[in-house]
Each structure stands twice: as C-alpha cells, then as structure tokens.
KEKE-3310 file (N, C-alpha, C; in steps of 0.2 Angstrom, whole numbers, plus 5000, padded with zeros to 4 digits):
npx = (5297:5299:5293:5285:5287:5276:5266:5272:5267:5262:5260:5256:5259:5250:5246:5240:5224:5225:5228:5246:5263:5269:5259:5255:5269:5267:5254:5258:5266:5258:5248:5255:5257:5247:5243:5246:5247:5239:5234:5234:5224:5224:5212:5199:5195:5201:5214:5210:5201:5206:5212:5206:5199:5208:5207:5215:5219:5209:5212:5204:5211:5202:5207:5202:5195:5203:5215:5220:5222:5232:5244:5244:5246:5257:5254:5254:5257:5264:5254:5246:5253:5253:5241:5238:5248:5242:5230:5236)
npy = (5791:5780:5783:5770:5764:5765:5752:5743:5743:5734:5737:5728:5728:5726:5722:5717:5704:5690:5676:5670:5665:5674:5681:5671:5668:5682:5680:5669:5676:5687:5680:5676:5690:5693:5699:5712:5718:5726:5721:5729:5731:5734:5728:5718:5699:5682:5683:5693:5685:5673:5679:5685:5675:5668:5677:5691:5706:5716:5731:5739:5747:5760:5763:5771:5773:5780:5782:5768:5766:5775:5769:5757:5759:5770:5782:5796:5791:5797:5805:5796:5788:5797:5798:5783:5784:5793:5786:5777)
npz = (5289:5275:5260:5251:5234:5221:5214:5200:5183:5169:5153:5137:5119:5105:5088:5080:5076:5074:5078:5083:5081:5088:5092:5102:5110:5116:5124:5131:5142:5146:5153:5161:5171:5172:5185:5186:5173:5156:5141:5125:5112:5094:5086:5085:5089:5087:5096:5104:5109:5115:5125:5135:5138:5146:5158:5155:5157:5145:5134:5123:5108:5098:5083:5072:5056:5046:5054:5052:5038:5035:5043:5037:5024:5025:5024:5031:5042:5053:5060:5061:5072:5083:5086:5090:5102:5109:5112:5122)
capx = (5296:5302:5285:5285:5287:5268:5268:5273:5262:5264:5257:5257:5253:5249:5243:5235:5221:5226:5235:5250:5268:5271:5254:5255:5272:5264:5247:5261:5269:5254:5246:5261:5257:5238:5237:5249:5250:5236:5237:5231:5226:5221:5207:5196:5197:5203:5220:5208:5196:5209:5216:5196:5196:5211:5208:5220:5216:5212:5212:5204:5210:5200:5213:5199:5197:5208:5223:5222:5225:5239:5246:5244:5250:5262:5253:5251:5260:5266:5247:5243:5255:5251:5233:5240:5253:5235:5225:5238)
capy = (5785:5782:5779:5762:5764:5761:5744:5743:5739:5734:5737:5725:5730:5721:5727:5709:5699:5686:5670:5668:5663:5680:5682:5664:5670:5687:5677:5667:5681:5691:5677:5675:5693:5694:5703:5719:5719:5723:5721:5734:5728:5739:5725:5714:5693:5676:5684:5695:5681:5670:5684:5688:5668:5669:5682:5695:5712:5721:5738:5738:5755:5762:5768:5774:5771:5784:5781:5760:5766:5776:5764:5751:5764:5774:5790:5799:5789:5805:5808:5789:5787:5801:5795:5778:5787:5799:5783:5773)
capz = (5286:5268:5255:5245:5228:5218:5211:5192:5181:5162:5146:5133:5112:5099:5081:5074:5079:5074:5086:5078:5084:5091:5099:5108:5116:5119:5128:5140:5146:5150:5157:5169:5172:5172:5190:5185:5167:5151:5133:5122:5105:5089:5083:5089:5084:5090:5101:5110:5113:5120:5130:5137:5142:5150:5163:5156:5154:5138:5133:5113:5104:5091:5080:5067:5050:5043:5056:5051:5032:5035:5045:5032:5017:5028:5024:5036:5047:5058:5062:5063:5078:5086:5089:5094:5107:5114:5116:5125)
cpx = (5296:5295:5288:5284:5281:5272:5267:5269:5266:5258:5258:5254:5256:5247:5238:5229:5220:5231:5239:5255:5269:5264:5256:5260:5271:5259:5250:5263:5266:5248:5250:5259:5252:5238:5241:5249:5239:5238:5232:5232:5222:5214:5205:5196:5200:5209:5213:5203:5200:5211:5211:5197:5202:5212:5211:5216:5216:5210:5211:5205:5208:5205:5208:5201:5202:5215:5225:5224:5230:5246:5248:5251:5256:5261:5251:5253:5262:5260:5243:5247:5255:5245:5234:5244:5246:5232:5231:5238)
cpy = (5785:5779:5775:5766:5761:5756:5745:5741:5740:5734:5737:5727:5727:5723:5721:5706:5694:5680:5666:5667:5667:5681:5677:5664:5676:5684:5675:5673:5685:5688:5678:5682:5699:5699:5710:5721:5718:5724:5724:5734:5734:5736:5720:5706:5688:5678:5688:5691:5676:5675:5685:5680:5666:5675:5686:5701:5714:5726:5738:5747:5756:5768:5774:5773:5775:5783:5773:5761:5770:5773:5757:5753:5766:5783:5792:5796:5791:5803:5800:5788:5792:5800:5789:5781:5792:5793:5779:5777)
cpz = (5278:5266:5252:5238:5224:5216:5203:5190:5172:5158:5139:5126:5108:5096:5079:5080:5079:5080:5082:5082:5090:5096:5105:5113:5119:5126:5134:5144:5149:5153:5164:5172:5173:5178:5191:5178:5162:5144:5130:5115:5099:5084:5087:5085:5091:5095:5106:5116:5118:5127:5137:5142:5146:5158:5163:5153:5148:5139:5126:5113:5098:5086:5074:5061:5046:5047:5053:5043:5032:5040:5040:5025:5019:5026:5026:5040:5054:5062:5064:5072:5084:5090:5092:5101:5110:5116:5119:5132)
residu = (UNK:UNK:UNK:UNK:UNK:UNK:UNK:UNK:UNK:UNK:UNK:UNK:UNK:UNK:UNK:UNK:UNK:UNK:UNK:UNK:UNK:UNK:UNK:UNK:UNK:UNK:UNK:UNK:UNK:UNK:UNK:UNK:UNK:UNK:UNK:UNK:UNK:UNK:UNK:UNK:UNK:UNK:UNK:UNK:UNK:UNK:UNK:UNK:UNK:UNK:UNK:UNK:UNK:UNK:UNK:UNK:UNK:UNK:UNK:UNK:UNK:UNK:UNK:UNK:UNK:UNK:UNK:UNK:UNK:UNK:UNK:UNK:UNK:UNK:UNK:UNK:UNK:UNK:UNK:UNK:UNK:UNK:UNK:UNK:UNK:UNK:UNK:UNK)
# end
C-alpha cells in the first residue's frame, strides 16, 4: 500500500511590523491559508496583532539586537542571515 504524501505546510516571512500594502496582501493570503500555513515575523506591532485577531499562526523571531543592525547597516550581513536561516 503506497504511503500518502504529509500535508504541505507553508511558511510565510515578513521583516516590518508595520500594515502596509504588502503586509495587507501578505494577511489575505495567509488568512486563506490559516489551517496549513504560519507567518514568521522579525518584530512585534499592528501586522502581528492583526494576524493574532485573525486566527493565523505566528512564529516571532528574535533576530537580536546586533543581527537587526547589521541587517539595517549591512555589516555583517553574512552572520545576520545566518542567524535568521537557524531560527527559521
């Protein structure tokens, strides 16, 4: 008997916490996709609270305060993404 293939799941990422254009068509699309899908955000704020009141999963990453300034700066960028790519 052949196994079923798990059920796919996604995961949505977002840097801002802000709800801007880009979040708002982020928000529909993992609404639509609330009972397989979370969204994994780097800062807490108005997207994550909409997110929370819509029933979609989150995943907050504390990127740390020395990864979110080389990220900003681009120094250290290497070692910034690194840490992002282990917490996902």
């Amino acid at each position: 008997m052949p196994r079923s293939a798990p059920e796919r799941r996604i995961l949505f990422v977002d840097d801002s916490a802000q709800l801007g254009d880009r979040q708002s068509t982020l928000l529909d699309v993992a609404v639509a996709h609330r009972d397989r899908g979370a969204v994994a955000l780097f800062e807490d704020g108005a997207f994550a609270a909409a997110l929370v009141s819509r029933n979609v999963a989150l995943l907050p990453i504390d990127l740390g305060r020395a990864a979110r300034y080389a990220m900003k700066t681009g120094r250290g960028a290497a070692l910034a993404s690194a840490r992002v790519a282990f917490s996902l």
